[in-house]
Rosetta silent file (secondary structure, phi, psi, omega in degrees, C-alpha in Angstrom):
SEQUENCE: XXXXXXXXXXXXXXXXXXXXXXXXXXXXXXXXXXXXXXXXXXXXXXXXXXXXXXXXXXXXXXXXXXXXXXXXXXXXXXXXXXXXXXXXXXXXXXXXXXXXXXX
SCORE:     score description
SCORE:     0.000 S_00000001
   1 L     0.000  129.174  176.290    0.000    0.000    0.000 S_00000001
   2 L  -104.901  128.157  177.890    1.422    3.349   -0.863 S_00000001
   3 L   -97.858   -4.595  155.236    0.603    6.187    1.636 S_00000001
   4 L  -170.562  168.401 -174.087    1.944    8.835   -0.647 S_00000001
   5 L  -151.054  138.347 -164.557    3.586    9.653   -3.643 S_00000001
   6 L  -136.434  103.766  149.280    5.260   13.388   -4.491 S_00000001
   7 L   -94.974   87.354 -139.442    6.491   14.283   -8.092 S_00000001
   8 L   -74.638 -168.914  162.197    7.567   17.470   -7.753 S_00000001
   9 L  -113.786  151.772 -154.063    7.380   19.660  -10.857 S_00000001
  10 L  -134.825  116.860  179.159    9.525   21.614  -12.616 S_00000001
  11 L   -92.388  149.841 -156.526    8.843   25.199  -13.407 S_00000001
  12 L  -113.270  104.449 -151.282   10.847   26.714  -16.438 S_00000001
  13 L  -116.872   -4.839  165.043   12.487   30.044  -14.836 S_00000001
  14 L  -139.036  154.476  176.099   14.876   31.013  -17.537 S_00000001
  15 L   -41.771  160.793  178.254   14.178   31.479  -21.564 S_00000001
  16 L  -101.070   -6.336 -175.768   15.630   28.271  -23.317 S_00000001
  17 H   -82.391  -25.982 -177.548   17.240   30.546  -26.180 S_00000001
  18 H   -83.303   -4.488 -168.175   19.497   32.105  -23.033 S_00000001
  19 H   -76.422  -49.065 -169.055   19.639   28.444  -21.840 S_00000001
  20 H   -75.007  -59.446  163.035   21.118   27.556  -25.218 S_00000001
  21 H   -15.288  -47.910 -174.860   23.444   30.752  -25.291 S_00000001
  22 H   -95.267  -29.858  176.261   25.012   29.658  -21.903 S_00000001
  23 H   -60.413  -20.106  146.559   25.344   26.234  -22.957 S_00000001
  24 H   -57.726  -31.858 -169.369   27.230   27.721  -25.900 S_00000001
  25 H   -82.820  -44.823 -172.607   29.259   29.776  -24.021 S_00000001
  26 H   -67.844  -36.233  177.864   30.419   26.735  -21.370 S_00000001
  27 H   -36.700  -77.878  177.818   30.872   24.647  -24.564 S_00000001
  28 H   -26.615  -31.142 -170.324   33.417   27.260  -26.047 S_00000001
  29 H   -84.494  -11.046  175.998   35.237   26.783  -22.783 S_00000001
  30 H   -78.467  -67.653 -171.037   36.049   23.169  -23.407 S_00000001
  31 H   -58.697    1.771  172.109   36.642   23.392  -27.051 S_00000001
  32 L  -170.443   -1.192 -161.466   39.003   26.683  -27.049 S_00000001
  33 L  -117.511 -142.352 -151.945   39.058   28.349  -23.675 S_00000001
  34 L   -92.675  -15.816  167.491   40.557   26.742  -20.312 S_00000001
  35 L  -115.237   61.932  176.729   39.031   23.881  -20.510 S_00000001
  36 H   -65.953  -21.044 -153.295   40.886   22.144  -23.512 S_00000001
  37 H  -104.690  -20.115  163.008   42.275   18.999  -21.781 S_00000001
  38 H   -81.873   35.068  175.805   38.632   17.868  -21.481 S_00000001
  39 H   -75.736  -12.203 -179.572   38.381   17.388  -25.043 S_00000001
  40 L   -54.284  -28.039 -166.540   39.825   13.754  -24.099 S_00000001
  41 L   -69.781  150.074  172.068   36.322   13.093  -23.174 S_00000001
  42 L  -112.101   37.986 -174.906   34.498   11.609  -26.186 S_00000001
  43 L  -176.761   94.695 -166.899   31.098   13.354  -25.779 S_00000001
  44 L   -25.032  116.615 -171.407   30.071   16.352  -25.316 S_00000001
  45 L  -103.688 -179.428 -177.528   30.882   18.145  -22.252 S_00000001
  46 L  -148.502  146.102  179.981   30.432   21.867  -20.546 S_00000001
  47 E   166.746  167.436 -172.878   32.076   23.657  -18.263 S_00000001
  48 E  -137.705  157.671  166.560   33.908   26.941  -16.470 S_00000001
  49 E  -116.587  154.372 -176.307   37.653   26.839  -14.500 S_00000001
  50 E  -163.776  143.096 -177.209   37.744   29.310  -11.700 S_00000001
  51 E  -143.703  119.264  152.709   41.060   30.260   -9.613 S_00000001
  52 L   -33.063  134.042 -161.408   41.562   32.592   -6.689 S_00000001
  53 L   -71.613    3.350 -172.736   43.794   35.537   -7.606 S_00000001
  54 L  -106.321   22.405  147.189   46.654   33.923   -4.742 S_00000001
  55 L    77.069   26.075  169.563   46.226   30.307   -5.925 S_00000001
  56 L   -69.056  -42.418  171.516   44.142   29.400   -2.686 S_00000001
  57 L  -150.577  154.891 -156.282   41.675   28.014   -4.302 S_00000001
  58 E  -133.052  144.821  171.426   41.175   26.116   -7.962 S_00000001
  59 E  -173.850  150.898  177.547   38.010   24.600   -9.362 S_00000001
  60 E  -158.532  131.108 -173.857   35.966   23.422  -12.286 S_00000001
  61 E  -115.411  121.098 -134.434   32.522   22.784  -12.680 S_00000001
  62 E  -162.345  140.245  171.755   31.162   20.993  -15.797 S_00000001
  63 L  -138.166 -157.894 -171.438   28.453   18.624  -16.427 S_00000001
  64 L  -142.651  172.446  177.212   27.372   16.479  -19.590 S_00000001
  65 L   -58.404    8.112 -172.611   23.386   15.664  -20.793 S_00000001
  66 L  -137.147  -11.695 -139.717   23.055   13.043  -17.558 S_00000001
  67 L  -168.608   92.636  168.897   25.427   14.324  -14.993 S_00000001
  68 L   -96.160  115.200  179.933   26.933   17.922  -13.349 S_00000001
  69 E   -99.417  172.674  131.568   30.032   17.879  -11.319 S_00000001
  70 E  -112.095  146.674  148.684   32.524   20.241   -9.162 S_00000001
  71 E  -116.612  124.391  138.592   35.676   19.796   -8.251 S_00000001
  72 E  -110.158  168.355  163.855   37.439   21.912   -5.956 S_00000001
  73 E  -141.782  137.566 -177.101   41.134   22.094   -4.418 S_00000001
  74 L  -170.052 -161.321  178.098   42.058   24.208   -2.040 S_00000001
  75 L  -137.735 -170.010 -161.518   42.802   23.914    1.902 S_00000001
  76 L  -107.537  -35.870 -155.437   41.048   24.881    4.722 S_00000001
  77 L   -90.063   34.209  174.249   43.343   27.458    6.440 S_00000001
  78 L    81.045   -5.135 -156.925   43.883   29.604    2.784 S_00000001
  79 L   -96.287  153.722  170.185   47.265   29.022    2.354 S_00000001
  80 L   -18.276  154.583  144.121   48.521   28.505   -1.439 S_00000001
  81 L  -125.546   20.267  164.491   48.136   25.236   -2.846 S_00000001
  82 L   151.813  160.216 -173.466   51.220   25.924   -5.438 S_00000001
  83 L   -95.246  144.429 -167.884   52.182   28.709   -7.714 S_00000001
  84 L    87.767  -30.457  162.766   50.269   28.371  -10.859 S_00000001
  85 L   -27.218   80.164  175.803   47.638   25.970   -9.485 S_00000001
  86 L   -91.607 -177.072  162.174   44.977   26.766  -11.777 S_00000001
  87 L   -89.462    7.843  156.578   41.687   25.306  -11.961 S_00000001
  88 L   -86.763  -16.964  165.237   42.417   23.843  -15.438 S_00000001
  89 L  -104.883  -10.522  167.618   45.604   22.444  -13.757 S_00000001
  90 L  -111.505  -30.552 -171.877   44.811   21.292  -10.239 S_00000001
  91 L  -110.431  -18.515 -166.005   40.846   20.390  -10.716 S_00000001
  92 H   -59.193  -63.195 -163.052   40.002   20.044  -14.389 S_00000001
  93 H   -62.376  -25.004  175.971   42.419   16.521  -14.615 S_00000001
  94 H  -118.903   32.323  179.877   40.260   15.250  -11.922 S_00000001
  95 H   -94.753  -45.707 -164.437   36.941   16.108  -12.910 S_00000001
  96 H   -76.645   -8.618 -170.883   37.901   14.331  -16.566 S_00000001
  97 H  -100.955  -24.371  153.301   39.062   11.466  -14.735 S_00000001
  98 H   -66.703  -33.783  174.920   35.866   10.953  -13.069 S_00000001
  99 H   -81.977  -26.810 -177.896   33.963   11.834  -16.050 S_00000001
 100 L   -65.883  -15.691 -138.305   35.887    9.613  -18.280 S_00000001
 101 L  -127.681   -4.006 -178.807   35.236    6.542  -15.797 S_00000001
 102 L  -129.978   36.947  151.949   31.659    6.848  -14.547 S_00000001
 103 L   -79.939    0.000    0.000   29.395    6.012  -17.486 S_00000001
């Protein structure tokens, strides 16, 4: 016996032509921007790199049609985590390594 059952619904809160626009624009970042090294990926992918300007903290957040990840790297008390530590070079390799491996 089922005592209740909740499908929630899903209201459509931004236009789909700016929908398409930013999915162009996240595209762009794999295929010519900072996030080139996930072209290894064999499917389309999306995504932005983001870096702190002192290298505290590095991250990239990207998804695919079934699945949106983050990675971040960083520490807790702020300190560096390397000079250059971008987020296409400290989080990007392990967001692709996770993306490559969990279809």
């Amino acid at each position: 016996m089922t005592l209740e059952e909740n499908y929630p619904g899903a209201d459509r809160v931004i236009d789909e032509a700016v929908v398409d626009e930013i999915r162009d624009m996240l595209r762009s970042v794999i295929l010519q921007g900072t996030g080139r090294m996930a072209r290894v990926i064999k499917r389309p992918v999306y995504g932005k790199t983001g870096t702190t300007n002192d290298y505290t903290d590095a991250w990239f957040v990207g998804f695919d049609d079934r699945l949106a990840v983050g990675v971040w790297v960083g520490r807790d008390d702020h300190t560096p985590i390397g000079d250059k530590e971008t987020g296409a070079r400290a989080a990007l390799p392990i967001w692709i390594e996770f993306m490559k491996n969990y279809r």
